[in-house]
C-alpha positions as CSV (number, residue, x, y, z in Angstrom):
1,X,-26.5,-22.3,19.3
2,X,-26.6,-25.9,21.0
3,X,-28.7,-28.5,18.9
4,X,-32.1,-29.2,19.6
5,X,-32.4,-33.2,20.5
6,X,-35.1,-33.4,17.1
7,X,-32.4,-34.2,14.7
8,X,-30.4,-37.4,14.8
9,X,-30.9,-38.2,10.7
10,X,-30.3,-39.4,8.5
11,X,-31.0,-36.7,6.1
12,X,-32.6,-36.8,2.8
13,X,-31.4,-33.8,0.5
14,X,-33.0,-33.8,-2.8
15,X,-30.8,-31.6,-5.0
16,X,-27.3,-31.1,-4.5
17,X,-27.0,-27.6,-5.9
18,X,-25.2,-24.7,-4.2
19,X,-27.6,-24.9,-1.0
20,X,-28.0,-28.7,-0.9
21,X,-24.3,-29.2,-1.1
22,X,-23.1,-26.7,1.2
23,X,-26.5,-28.0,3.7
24,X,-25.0,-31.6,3.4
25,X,-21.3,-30.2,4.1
26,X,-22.6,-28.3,7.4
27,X,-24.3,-31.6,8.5
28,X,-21.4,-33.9,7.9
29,X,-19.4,-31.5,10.0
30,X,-21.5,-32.4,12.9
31,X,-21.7,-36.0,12.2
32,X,-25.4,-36.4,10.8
33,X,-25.6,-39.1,8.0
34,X,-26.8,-37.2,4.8
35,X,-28.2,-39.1,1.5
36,X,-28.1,-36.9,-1.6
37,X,-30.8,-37.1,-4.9
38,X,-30.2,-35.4,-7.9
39,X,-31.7,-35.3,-11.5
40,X,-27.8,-34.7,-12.5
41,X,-25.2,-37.0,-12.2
42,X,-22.4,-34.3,-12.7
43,X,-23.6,-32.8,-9.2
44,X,-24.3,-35.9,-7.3
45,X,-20.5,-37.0,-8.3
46,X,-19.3,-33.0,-7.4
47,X,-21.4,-33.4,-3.8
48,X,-20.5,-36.5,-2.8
49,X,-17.1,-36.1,-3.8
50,X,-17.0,-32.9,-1.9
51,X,-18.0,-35.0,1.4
52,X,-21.9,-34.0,1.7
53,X,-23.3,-36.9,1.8
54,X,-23.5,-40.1,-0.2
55,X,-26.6,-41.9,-2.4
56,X,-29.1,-43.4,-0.4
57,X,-28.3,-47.0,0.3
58,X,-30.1,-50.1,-1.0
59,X,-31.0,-51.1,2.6
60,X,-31.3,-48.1,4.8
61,X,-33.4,-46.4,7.6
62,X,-36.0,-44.3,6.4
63,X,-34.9,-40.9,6.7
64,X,-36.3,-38.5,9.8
65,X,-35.9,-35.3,7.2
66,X,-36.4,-34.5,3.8
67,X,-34.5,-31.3,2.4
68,X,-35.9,-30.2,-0.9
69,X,-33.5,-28.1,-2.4
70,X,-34.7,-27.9,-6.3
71,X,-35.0,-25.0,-8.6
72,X,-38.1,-22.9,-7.8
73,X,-40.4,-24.4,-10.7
74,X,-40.6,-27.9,-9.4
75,X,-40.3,-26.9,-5.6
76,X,-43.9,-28.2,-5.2
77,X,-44.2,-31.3,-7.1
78,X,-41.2,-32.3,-5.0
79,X,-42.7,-31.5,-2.2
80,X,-45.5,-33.4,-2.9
81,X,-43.3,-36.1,-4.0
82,X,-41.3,-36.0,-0.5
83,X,-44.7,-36.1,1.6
84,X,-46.1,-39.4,-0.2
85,X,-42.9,-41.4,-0.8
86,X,-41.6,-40.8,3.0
87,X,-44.5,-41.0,5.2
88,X,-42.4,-40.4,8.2
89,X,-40.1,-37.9,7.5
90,X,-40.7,-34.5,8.2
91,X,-40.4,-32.0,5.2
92,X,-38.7,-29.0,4.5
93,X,-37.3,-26.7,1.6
94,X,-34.9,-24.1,1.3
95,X,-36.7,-21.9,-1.7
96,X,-37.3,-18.1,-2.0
97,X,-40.9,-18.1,-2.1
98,X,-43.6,-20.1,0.5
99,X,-46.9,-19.1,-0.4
100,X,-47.1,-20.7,-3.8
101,X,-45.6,-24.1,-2.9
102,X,-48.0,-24.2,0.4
103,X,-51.0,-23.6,-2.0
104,X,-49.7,-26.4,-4.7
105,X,-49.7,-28.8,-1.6
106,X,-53.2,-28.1,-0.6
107,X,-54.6,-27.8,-3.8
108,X,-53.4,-31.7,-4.5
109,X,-55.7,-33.1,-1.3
110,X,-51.8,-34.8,-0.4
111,X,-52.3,-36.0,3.2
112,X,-49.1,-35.4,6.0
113,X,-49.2,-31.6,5.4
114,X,-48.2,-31.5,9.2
115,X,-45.2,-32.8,8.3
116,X,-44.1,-30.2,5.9
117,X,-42.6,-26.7,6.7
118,X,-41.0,-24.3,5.2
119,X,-37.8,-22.6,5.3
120,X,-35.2,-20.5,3.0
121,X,-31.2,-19.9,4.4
122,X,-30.6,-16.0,3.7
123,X,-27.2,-17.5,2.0
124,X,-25.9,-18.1,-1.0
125,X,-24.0,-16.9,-4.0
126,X,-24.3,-15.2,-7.4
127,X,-22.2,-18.3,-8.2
128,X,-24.3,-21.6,-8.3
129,X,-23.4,-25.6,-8.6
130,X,-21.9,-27.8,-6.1
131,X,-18.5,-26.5,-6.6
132,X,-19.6,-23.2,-5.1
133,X,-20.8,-25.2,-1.7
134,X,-19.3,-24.6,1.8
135,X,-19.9,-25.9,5.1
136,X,-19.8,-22.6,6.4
137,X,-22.5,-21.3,4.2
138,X,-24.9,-20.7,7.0
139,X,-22.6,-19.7,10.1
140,X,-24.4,-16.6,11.6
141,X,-26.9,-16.2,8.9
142,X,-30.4,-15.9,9.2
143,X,-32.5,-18.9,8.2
144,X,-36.7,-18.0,8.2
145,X,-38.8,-20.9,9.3
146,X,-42.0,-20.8,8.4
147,X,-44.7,-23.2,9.8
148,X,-48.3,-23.1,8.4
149,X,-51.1,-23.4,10.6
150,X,-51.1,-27.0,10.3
151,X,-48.0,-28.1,10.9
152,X,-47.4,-30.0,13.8
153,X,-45.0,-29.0,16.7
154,X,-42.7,-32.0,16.4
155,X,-42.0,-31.3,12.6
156,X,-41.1,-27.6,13.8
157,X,-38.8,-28.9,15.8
158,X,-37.0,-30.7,13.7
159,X,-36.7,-27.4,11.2
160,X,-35.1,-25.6,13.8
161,X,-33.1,-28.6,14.6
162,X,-31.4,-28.2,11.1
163,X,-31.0,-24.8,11.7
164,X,-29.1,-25.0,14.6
165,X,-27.1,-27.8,13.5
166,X,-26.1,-26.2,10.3
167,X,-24.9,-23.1,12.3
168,X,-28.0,-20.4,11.4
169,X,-30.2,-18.5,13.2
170,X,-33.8,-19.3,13.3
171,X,-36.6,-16.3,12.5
172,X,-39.6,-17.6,12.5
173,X,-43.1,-15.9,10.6
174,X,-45.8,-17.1,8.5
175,X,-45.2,-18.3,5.3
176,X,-47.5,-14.8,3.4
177,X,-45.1,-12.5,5.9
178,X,-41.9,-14.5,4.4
179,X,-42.2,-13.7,1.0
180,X,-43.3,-9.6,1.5
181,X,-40.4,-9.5,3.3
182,X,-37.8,-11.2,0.7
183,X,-39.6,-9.1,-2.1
184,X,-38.5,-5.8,-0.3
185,X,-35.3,-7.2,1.4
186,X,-34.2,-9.2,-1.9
187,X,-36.2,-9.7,-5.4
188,X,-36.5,-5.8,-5.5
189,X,-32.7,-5.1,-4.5
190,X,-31.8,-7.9,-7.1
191,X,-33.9,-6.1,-9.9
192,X,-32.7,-2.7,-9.4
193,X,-29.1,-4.4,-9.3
194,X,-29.8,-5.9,-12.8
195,X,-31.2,-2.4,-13.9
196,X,-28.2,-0.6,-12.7
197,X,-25.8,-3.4,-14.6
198,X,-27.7,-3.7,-17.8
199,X,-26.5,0.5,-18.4
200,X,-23.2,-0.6,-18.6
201,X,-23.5,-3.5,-21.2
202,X,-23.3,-0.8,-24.0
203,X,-21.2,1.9,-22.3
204,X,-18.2,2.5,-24.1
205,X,-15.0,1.2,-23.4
206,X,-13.7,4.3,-22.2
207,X,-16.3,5.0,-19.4
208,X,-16.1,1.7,-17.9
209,X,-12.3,2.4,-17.7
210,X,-13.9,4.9,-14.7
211,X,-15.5,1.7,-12.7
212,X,-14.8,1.9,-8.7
213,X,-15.6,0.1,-6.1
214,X,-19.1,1.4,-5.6
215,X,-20.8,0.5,-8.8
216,X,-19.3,-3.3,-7.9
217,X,-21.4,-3.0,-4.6
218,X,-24.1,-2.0,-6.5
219,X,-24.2,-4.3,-8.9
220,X,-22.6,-7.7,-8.2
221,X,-25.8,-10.0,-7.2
222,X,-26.9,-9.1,-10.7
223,X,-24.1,-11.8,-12.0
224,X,-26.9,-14.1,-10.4
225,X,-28.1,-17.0,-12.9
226,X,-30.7,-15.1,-14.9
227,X,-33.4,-18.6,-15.4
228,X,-33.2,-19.1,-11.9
229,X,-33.9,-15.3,-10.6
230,X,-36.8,-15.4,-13.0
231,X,-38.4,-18.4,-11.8
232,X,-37.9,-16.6,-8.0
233,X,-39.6,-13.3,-9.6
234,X,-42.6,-14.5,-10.8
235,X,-42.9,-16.8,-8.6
236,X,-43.3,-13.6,-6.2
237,X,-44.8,-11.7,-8.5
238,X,-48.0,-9.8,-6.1
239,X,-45.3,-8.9,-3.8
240,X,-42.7,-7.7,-6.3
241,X,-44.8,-5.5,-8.2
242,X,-46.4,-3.5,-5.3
243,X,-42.9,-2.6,-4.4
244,X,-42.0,-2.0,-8.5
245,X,-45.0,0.6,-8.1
246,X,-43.4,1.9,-4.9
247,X,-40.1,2.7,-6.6
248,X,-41.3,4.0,-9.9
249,X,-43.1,6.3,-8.4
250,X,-40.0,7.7,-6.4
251,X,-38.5,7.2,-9.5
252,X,-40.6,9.9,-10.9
253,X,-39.6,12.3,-8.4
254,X,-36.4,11.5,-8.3
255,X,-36.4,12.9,-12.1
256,X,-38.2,15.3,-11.0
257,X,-35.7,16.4,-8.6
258,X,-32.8,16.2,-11.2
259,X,-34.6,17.8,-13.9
260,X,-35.6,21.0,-12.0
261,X,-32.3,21.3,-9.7
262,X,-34.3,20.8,-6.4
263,X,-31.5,20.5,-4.7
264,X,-33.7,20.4,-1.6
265,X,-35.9,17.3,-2.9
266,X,-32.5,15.5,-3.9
267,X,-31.1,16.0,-0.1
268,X,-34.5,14.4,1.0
269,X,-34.1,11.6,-1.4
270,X,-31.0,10.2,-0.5
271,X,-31.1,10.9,3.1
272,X,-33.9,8.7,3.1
273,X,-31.6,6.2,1.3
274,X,-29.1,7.1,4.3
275,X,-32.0,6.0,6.6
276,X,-32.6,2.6,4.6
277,X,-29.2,1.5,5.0
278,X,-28.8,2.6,8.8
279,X,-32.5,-0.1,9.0
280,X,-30.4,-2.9,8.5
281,X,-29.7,-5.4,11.2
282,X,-26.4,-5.6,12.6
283,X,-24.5,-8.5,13.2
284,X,-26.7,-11.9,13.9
285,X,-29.9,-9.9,13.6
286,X,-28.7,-7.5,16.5
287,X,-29.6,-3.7,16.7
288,X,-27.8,-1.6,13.4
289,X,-24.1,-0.6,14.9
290,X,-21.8,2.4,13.9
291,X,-19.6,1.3,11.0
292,X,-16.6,3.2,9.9
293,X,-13.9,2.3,6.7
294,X,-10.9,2.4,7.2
295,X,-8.9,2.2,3.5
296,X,-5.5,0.3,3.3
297,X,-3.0,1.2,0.2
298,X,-1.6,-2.4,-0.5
299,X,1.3,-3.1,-3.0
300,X,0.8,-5.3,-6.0
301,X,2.9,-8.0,-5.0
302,X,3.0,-12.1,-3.7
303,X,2.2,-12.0,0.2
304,X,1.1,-8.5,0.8
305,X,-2.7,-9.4,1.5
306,X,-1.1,-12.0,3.6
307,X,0.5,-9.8,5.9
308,X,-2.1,-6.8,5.9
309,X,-4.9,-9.5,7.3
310,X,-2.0,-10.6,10.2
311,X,-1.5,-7.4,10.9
312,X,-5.2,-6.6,11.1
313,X,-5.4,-9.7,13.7
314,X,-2.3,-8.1,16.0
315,X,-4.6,-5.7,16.4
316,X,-7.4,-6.9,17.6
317,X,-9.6,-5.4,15.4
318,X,-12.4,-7.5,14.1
319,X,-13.2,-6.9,10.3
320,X,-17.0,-6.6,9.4
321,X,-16.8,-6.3,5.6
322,X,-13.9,-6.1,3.0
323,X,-13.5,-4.1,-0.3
324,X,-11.1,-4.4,-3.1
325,X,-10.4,-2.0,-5.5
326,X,-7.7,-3.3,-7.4
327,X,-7.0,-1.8,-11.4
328,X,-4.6,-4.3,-12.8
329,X,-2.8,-1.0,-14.4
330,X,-2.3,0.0,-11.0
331,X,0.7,-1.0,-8.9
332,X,-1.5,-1.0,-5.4
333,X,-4.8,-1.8,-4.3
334,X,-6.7,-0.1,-2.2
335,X,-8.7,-2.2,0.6
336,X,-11.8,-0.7,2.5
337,X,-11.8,-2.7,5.7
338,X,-15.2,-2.2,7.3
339,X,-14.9,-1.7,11.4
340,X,-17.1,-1.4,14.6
341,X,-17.0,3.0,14.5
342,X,-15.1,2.4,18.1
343,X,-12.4,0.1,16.6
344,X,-11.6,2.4,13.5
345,X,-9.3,4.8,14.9
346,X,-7.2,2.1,17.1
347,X,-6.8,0.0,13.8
348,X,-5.8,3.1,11.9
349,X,-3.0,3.3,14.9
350,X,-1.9,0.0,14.9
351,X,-1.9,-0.4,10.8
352,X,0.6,2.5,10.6
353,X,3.0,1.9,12.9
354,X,3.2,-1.4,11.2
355,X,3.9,0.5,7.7
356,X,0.5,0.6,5.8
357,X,-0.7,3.7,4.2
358,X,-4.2,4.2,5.4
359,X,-6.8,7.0,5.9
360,X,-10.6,7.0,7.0
């Protein structure tokens, strides 16, 4: 996606966290100067020293954006902050929720809210810090922008700007529409993840000895930083708990169904749940494609990933998602290499007449 011409910088980011650092990273890539703010010294030294930017000089231009990238507790005081000590900047933030800082900033009288829109990168990591950053954070992710009603044109612009320069892609909606759809599309999933990981804190030794690959799907984002997720919750709370409803009701008959053997009830359960994951966008936002796994037996030893991933590329084949399943008892892994449904059995072909040991 070209640049628009609204962004030539500098850049103000204040926080150089996970999403500030890697937001500075993508910047410096294309050559925008980037100042960086923190409360923490260890992360301005990590950020800086990673390349995303430096502190703002003694003697400098005033800065054409402001990126507020703070934990979701003080997200509207630095807003506020941002909008009265740069009067010409244009102001944005990258946080989960964009209801409640928009109401903190008109519930303070602060003049320049047409300066000020919203945003939050659908990126990130259940890691956190600057250390965690990359450049390439963004590439091909979706990034919503969401302008209130009184937020000028120019200051739009210069959001979708930094979109496009940090290598997203732009969806735009209301700021009330944002946060329904991150309660559904990711505080819910993140709470049921949590849910699911908290049974296994307890489980004996012996039954966790029976972990695959699918209950690390299910549960990974719940390594997430627990005081930040909660500060994202509550901070959603309307839209979270209509949806918390939703499910414990269908939790209900889900019991239901399990109780009583209705094997006909389970089949409509999780065919709905084969419905919900066939919903999701493809690649880019596109339309939902076929996917098919093809699994790759892969010996325990120096270089082996190496080669599987070059032979992968000889083929053509481009790999949508990855899987590991490696037991360290074990003297292979087994790799689930997530194709376009077309590509699958050609990749299959081309894996075994190089040697692997695959099947769909």
């Amino acid at each position: 996606m070209p640049d628009r011409p609204g962004l030539q910088g500098p850049v103000l980011i204040v926080g150089a966290g996970l999403l500030g650092t890697s937001i500075g990273l993508a910047l410096r890539r294309r050559g925008i100067s980037v100042w960086l703010r923190d409360v923490s010294p260890e992360n301005l030294r990590a950020a800086m020293g990673l390349g995303a930017g430096q502190l703002v000089p003694d003697i400098a231009p005033p800065p054409q954006l402001v990126v507020v990238a703070v934990p979701p507790d003080v997200i509207g005081e630095t807003l506020r902050w941002a909008l009265g000590a740069h009067r010409g900047a244009v102001v944005t933030d990258v946080g989960s929720i964009k209801t409640g800082p928009l109401e903190q900033l008109r519930a303070s009288g602060l003049s320049g809210l047409s300066r000020y829109v919203g945003g939050h990168p659908m990126a990130g990591s259940e890691r956190s810090g600057p250390l965690a950053a990359s450049a390439a954070m963004f590439d091909g992710r979706p990034w919503a922008v969401t302008p209130h009603q009184d937020s000028a044109t120019e200051a739009v612009d210069v959001v979708l700007s930094l979109v496009a320069a940090v290598g997203a892609l732009p969806v735009r909606m209301s700021p009330d529409e944002h946060d329904r759809a991150v309660a559904r599309t990711s505080h819910l999933p993140h709470l049921l993840a949590s849910l699911v990981a908290g049974r296994l804190a307890e489980a004996p030794p012996g039954h966790l000895a029976l972990s695959g690959q699918g209950v690390r799907d299910v549960t990974r984002v719940a390594a997430g930083d627990p005081e930040l997720w909660q500060q994202i919750v509550t901070g959603n709370a309307p839209a979270v708990v209509h949806l918390l409803r939703e499910v414990r009701e269908q939790l209900d008959a889900l019991i239901a169904a399990v109780s009583k053997s209705n094997r006909e009830e389970l089949v409509r359960i999780l065919s709905r749940g084969v419905e919900g994951t066939r919903a999701i966008p493809g690649k880019h936002g596109g339309p939902a494609r076929e996917m098919a796994s093809v699994f790759v037996s892969v010996p325990d030893r120096a270089g082996e990933m190496g080669r599987l991933f070059a032979d992968v590329a000889a083929s053509g084949v481009s790999i949508e998602d990855i899987h590991i399943d490696h037991d360290p008892g074990r003297p292979t892994g087994l790799f689930e290499l997530v194709v376009a449904d077309d590509s699958s059995e050609h990749l299959l072909a081309a894996l075994e007449s190089r040697g692997w040991v695959t099947h769909r």
